[in-house]
N, C-alpha and C positions, 0 to 999 in steps of 0.2 A: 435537474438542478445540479447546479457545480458546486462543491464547498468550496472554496479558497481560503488562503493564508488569514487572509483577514477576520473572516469569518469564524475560522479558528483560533483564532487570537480572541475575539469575542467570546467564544464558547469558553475556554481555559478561564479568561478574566474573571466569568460569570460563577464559574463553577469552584476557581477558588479564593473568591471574593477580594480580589485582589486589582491590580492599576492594567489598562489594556497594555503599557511599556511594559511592565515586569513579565503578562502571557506573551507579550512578541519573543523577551527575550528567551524564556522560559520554551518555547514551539520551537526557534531558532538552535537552542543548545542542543535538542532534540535533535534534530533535522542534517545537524550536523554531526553528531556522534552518529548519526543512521547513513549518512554516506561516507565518513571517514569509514566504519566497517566494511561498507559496499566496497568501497576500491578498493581494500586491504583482501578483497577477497571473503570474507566474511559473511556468515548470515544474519540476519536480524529479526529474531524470534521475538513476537510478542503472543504470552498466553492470552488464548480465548478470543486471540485477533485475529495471528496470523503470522507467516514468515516471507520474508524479503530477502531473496537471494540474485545472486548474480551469477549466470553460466554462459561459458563460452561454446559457441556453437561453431562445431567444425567450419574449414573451407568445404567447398559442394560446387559440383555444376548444377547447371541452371538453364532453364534456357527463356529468350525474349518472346513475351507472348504473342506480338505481331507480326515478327519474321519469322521465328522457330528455331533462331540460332542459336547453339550452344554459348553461353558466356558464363568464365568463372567468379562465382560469388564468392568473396572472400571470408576467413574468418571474423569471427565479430562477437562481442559479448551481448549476451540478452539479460535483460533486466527480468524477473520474476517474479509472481505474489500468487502465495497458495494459502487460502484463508483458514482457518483453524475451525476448530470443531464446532466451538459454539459462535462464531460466527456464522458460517453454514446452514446453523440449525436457526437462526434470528433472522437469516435472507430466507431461505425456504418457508418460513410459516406465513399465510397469506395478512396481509394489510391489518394491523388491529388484531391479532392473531390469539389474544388473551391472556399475553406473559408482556409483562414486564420487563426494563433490560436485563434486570439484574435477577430473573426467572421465578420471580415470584408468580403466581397463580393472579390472575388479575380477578379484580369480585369483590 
């Protein structure tokens, strides 16, 4: 399953009982405060999520898997996401795992 924009515009709307225009706009100011930092070079740390970094990854040779020829890969920035702790710990417990999001003890 893919969440998409929209989807999350629904979810926000739902959760803060509010118009789905206002969670479009509300996801949007997000989305964009999170890539103005990215190009700025910036990280974007969300506790208990995760962080959103951008690193530039040397030039390197390389070579073509068909021929075997050497050709230079240029530099180039790579986008990043390193999930945070208690995300981590919410992917690792199996399906129905008996916590809550918010770690309560389910029962």
């Amino acid at each position: 399953m893919i969440i998409r924009r929209i989807e999350l515009t629904e979810e926000l709307a739902g959760a803060l009982d509010t118009s789905r225009q206002e969670a479009r706009l509300l996801l949007e100011a997000i989305l964009e405060a999170m890539t103005r930092a990215l190009k700025t070079g910036e990280s974007v740390k969300i506790r208990g999520f995760g962080t959103f970094s951008v690193r530039r990854r040397a030039a390197r040779q390389g070579r073509n898997p068909r021929t075997g020829a050497v050709v230079a890969v240029p530099e180039r920035l790579a986008f990043s996401f390193r999930p945070g702790k208690e995300l981590k710990q919410l992917l690792s417990e199996p399906a129905g795992g008996g916590h809550d999001p918010g770690g309560a003890p389910a029962g």
